[in-house]
C-alpha positions as MATLAB code, in Angstrom:
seq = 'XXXXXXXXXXXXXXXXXXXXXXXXXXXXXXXXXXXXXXXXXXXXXXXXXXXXXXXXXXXXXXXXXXXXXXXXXX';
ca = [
       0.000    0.000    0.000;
       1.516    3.514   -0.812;
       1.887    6.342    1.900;
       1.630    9.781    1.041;
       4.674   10.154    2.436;
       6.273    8.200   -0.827;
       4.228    9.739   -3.694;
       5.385   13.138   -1.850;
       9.313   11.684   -2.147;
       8.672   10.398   -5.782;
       7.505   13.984   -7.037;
      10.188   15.593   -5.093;
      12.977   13.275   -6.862;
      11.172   13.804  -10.452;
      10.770   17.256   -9.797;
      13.977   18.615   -7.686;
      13.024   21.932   -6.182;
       8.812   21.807   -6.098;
       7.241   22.080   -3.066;
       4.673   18.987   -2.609;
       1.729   18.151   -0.274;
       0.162   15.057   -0.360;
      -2.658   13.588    1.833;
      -4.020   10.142    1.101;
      -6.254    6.975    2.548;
      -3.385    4.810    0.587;
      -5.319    4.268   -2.342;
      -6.646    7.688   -3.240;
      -4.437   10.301   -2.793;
      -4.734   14.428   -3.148;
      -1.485   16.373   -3.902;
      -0.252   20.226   -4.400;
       2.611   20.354   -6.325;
       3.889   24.190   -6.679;
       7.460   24.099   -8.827;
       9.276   26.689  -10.954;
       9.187   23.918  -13.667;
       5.078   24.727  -14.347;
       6.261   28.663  -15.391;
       4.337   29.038  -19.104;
       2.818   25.290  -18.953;
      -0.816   24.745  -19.224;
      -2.233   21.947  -16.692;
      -2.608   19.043  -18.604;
       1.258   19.528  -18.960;
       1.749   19.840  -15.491;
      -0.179   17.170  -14.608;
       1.729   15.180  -17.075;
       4.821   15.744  -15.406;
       3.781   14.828  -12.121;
       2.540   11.609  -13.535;
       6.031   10.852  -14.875;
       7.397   11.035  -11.489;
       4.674    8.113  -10.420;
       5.596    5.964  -13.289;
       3.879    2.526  -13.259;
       2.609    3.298   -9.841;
      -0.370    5.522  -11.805;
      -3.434    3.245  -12.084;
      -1.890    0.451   -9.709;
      -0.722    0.571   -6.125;
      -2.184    4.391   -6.825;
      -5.568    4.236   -7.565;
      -6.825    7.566   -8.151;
      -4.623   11.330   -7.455;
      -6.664   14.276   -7.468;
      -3.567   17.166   -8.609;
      -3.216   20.906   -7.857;
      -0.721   22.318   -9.956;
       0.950   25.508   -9.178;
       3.803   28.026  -10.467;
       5.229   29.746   -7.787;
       3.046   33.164   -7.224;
      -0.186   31.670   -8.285;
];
């Protein structure tokens, strides 16, 4: 079963620098992922590179992430 606490360490490792909340019943998960790296990118983009950082975990031992995607100063 994942822990918040590791989907928070696997977007922090695929995106060094963002700043990442994530809460989470181990199956269903809520994160806020605010990184320089979203500057000029439109939110299916962003959500597409937090989903990298998940890999295969997406759709298996993490059923279901509800994302907020920020730039810094939004």
């Amino acid at each position: 079963m994942m822990r918040p606490e590791d989907i928070q360490t696997m977007i922090e490792q695929g995106l060094p620098g963002a700043e990442v909340r994530v809460a989470g019943d181990g199956h269903h998960f809520e994160a806020v992922v605010t990184a320089a790296d979203f500057a000029g990118k439109g939110t299916l983009q962003r959500h597409q590179m937090v989903y990298r950082t998940l890999g295969g975990k997406m759709g298996n031992e993490i059923h279901a992430l509800s994302l907020k995607t920020l730039a810094p100063g939004e």
